[in-house]
C-alpha positions as CSV (number, residue, x, y, z in Angstrom):
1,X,-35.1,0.7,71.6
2,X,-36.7,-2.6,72.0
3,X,-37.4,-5.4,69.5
4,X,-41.1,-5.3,70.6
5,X,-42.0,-1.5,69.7
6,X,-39.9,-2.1,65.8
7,X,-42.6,-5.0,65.2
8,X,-44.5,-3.7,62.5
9,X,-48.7,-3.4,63.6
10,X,-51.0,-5.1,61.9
11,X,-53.8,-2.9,60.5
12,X,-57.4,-3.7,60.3
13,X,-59.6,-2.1,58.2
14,X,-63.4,-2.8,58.2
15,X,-66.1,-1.3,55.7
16,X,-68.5,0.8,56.9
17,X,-72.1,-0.3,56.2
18,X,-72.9,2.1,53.2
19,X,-69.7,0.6,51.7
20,X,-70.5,-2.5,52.3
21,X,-73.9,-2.6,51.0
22,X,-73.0,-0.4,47.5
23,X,-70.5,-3.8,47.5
24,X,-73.3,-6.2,47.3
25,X,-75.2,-4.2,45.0
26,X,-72.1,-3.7,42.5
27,X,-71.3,-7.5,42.8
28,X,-75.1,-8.5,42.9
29,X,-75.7,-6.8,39.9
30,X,-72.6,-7.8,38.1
31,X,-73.7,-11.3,38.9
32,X,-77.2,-10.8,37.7
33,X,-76.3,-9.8,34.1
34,X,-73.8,-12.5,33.6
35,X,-76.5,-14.9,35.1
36,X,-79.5,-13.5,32.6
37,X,-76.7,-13.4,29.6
38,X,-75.3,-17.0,30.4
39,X,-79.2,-18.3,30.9
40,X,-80.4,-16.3,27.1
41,X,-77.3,-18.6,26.0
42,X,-78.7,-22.2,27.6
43,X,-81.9,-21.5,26.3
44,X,-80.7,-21.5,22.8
45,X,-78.3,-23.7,23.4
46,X,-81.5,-26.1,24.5
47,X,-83.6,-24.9,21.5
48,X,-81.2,-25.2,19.3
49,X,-79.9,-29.0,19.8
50,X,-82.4,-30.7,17.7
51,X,-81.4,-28.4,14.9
52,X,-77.5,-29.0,15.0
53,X,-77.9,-32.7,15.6
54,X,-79.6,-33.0,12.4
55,X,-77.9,-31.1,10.2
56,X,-74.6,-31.3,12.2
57,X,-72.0,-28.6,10.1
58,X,-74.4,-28.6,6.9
59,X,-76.5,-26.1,9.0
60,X,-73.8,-23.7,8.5
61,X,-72.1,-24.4,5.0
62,X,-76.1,-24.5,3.6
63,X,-77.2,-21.5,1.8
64,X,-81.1,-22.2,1.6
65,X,-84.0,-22.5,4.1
66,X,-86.2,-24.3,2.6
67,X,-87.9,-26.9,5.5
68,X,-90.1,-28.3,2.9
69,X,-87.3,-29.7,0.8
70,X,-85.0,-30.2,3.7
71,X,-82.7,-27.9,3.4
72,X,-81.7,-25.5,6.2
73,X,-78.6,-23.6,6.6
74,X,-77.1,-19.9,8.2
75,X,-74.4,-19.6,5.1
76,X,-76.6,-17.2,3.1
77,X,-77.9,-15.4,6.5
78,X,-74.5,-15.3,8.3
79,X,-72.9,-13.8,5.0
80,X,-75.6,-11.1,5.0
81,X,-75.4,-10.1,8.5
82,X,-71.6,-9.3,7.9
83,X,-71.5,-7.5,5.0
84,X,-74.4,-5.3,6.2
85,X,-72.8,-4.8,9.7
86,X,-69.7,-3.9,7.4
87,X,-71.1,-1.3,5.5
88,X,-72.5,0.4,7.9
89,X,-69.0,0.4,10.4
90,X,-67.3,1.6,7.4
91,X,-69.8,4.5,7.0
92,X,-70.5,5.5,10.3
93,X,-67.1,5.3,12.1
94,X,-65.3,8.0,10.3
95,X,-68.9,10.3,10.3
96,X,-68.8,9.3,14.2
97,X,-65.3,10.2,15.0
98,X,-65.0,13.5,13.0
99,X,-68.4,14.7,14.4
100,X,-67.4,13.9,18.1
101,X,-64.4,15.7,17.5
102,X,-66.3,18.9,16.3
103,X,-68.7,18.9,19.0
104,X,-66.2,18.0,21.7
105,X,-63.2,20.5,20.0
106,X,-64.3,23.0,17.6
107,X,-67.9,23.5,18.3
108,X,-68.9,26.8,19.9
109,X,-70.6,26.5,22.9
110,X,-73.9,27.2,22.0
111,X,-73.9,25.1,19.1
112,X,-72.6,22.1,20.9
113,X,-75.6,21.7,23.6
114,X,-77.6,21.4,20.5
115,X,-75.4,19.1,18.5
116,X,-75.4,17.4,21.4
117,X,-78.7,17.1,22.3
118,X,-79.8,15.9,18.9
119,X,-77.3,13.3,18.6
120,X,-78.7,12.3,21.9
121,X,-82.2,12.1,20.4
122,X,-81.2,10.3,17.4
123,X,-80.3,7.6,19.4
124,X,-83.9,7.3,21.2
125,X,-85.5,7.0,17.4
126,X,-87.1,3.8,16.7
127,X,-85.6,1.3,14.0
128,X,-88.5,1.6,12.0
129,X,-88.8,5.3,11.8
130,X,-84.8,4.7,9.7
131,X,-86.5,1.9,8.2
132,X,-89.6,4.3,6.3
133,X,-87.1,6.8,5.7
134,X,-84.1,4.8,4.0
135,X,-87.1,3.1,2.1
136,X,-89.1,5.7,1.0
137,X,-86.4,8.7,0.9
138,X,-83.1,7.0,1.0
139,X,-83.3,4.5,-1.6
140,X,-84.9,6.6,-4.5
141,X,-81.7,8.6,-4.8
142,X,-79.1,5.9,-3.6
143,X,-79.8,3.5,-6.8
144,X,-78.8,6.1,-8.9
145,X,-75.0,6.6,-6.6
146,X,-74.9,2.9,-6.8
147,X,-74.9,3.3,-10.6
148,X,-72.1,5.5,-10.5
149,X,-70.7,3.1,-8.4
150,X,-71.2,0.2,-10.8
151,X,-70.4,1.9,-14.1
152,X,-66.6,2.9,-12.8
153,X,-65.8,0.4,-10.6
154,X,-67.7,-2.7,-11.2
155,X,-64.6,-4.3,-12.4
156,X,-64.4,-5.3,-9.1
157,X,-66.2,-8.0,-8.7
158,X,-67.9,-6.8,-5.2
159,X,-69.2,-3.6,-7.3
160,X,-70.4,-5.8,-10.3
161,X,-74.0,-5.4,-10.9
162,X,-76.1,-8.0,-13.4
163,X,-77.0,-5.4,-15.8
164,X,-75.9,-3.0,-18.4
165,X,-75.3,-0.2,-16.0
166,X,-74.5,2.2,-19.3
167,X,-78.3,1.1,-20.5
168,X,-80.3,3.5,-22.2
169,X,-83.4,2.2,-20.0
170,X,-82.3,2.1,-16.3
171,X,-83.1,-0.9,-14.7
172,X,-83.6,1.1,-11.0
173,X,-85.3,-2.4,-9.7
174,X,-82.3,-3.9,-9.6
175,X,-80.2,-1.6,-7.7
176,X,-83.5,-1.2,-5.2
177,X,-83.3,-3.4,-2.1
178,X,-79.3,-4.7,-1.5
179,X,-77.2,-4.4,0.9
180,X,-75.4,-1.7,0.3
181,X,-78.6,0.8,0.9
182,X,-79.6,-1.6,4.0
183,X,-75.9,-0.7,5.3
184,X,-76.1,2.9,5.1
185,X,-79.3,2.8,7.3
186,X,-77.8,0.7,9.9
187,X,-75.0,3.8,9.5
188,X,-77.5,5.5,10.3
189,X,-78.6,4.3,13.6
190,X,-75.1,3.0,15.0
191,X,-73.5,6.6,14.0
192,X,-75.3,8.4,17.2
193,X,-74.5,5.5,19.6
194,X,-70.5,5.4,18.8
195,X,-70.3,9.4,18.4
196,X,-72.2,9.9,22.0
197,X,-69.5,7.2,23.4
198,X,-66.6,9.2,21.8
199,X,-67.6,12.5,22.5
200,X,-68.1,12.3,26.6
201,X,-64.4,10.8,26.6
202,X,-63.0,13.0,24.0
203,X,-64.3,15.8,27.1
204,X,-62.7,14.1,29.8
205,X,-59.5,15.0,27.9
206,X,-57.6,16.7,30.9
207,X,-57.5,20.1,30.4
208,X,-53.7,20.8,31.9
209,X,-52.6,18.5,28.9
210,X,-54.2,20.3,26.4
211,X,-52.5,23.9,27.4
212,X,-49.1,22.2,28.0
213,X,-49.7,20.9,24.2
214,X,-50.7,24.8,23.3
215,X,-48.1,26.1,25.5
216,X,-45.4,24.0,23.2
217,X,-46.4,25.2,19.8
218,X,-49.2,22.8,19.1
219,X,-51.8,24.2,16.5
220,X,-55.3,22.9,17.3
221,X,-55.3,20.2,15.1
222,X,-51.7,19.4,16.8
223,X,-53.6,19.0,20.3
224,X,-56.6,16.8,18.5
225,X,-53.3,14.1,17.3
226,X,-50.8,14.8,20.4
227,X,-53.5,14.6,23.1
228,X,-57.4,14.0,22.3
229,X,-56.8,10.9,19.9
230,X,-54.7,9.0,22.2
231,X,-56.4,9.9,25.5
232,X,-59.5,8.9,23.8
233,X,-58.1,5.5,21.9
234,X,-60.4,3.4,24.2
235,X,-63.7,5.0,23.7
236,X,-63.0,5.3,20.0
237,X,-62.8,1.6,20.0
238,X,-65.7,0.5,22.5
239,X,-68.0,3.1,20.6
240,X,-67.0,1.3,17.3
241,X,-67.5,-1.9,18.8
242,X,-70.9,-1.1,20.5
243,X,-71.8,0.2,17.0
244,X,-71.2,-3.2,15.5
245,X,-73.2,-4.9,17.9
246,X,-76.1,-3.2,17.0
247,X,-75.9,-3.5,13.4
248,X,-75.2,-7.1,13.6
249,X,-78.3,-7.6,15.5
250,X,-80.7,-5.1,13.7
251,X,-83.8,-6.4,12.7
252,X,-86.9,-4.0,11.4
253,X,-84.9,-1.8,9.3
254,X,-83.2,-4.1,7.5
255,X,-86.5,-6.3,6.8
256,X,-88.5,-3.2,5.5
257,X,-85.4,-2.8,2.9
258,X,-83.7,-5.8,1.5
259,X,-85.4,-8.7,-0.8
260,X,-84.8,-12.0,1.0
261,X,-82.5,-13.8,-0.8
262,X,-81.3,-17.3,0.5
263,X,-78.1,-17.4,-1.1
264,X,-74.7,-15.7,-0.9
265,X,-74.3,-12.8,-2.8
266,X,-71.6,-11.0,-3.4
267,X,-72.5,-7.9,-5.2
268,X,-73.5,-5.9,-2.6
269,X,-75.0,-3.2,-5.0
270,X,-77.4,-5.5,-6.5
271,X,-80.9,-6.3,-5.0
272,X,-81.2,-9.1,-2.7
273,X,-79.5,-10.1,0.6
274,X,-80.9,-11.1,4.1
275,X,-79.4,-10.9,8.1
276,X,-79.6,-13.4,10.7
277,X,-82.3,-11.1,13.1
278,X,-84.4,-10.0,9.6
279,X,-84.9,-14.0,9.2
280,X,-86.4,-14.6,12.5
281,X,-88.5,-11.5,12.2
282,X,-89.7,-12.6,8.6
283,X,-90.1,-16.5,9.5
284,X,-91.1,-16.8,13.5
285,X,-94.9,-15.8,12.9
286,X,-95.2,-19.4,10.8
287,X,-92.6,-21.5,12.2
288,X,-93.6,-24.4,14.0
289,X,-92.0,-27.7,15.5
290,X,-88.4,-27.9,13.4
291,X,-88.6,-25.0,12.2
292,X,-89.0,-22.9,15.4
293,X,-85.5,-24.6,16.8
294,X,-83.8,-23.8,13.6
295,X,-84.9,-20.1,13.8
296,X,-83.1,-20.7,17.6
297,X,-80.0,-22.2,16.5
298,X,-79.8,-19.1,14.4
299,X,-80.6,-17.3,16.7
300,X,-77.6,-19.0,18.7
301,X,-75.2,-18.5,16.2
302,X,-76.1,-14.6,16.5
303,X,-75.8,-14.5,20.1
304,X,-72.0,-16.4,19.8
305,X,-71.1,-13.5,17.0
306,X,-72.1,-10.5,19.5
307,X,-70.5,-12.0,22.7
308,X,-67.4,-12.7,20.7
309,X,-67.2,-9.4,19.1
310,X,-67.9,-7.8,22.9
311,X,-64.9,-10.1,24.1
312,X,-62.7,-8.9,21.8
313,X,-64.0,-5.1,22.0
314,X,-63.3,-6.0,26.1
315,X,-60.0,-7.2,25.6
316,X,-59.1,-3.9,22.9
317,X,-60.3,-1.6,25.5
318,X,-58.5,-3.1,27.8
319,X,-55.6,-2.8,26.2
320,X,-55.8,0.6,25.4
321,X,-57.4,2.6,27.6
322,X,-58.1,5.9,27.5
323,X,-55.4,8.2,29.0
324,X,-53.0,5.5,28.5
325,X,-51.1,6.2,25.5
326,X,-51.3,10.0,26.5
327,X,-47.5,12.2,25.9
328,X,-46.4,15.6,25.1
């Protein structure tokens, strides 16, 4: 046989044209959201320069915002936007997870299209609907649980209320309007979002996996750890982490609940606290001049939170993507 017919051919492929346009559109839309995310960014960036050449690092070690006496800082905001976005992870993730695993696992199938379908609906409710109903029927009964709280474990100093917590009179007013109630309303509103993102990869579980787990001795909680956990590591993750990003940046609820307070408290059941997103709503209507770029460069400092915290949620995924960590 000659040399000539062993050269290897060389293959050519070309894209069709439907292939070839659903390429443009995927990359022209990719490119389009990183173009509107990296322009939202500039803009603040542009607004908020006046602000941080000012006050330079004081803008963020400064508790107060008072423009009238010169004082303006994200300390007290920034604070408040974490412990509330906290609280509510804390609450919501292990409600998310267990209730994504009993629709997806243990559910009969009946009941699951309407588990489902109201998860799905809670989703679609608007902040301020949570907002009127952690106000007006949440927080009535929750002062009383962070009482409890308070009069067993306020030796710690983040449970520490200022007040006699064993008082004859009880002093509800100041146990009305903290964090801790603000958090479990975010809860709230983030636990549909990360249980709908757990619960459609929890079903892609493969089914062949499953039975081999059954077929071995597995009980049904055996198949949940051996092969529905694992598989489902990813969206677990990116449903927490979507979760976060939307209490770090929720704004209506948190303002009809919490008393502004400028300054960094740590005793999360007591009244008072303030986020990052319920500042801007509360100040924007009457800021003018230096004030409206200071509300930006908070703003700014918001936007640099959620993009790191999406990075890292990204890079987690990544890392652990569903299916990957799958054995019998």
């Amino acid at each position: 046989m000659s040399e000539e017919t062993l050269t290897p051919r060389r293959l050519r492929s070309s894209l069709s044209p439907s292939d070839l346009a659903f390429r443009v559109i995927a990359r022209s839309g990719g490119g389009l959201v990183l173009l509107i995310t990296g322009g939202i960014g500039v803009f603040l960036a542009y607004q908020a320069k006046p602000t941080l050449q000012r006050y330079g690092w004081r803008f963020f070690t400064e508790q107060s915002w008072n423009p009238e006496a010169n004082k303006i800082g994200v300390a007290a905001v920034l604070f408040g936007t974490v412990v509330i976005a906290a609280i509510a992870i804390l609450i919501a993730f292990p409600l998310a997870l267990w209730t994504a695993l009993y629709i997806s696992e243990w559910a009969p199938r009946g009941l699951k299209k309407t588990l489902v379908a109201v998860v799905d609906l809670m989703v679609a409710v608007p902040s301020i609907v949570y907002g009127l109903w952690g106000f007006f029927l949440l927080q009535p009964w929750v002062i009383h649980v962070s009482r409890w709280i308070t009069t067993w474990f306020g030796w710690i100093p983040l449970f520490k209320v200022d007040t006699d917590p064993r008082a004859a009179v009880f002093d509800g007013a100041t146990y009305a309007s903290s964090a801790f109630i603000a958090g479990i309303v975010v809860a709230m509103m983030v636990l549909p979002i990360a249980c709908a993102v757990m619960r459609e990869v929890f079903d892609q579980t493969p089914q062949g996996e499953r039975e081999a787990a059954l077929a071995l001795g597995s009980t049904s909680w055996g198949v949940v750890q051996a092969v529905v956990l694992p598989f489902g590591r990813g969206g677990i993750i990116g449903g927490t982490m979507l979760g976060l990003g939307r209490a770090l940046g929720e704004t209506i609820a948190v303002v009809m609940i919490v008393s502004p307070l400028f300054e960094i408290n740590w005793h999360v059941l007591q009244s008072g606290s303030i986020t990052i997103s319920s500042m801007i709503a509360l100040r924007y209507g009457e800021a003018s001049g230096s004030q409206l770029h200071a509300l930006m460069a908070a703003g700014l400092v918001l936007f640099v939170i959620t993009l790191i915290v999406n990075l890292i949620a990204g890079f987690v995924v990544a890392r652990s993507r569903s299916g990957a960590g799958t054995e019998i």
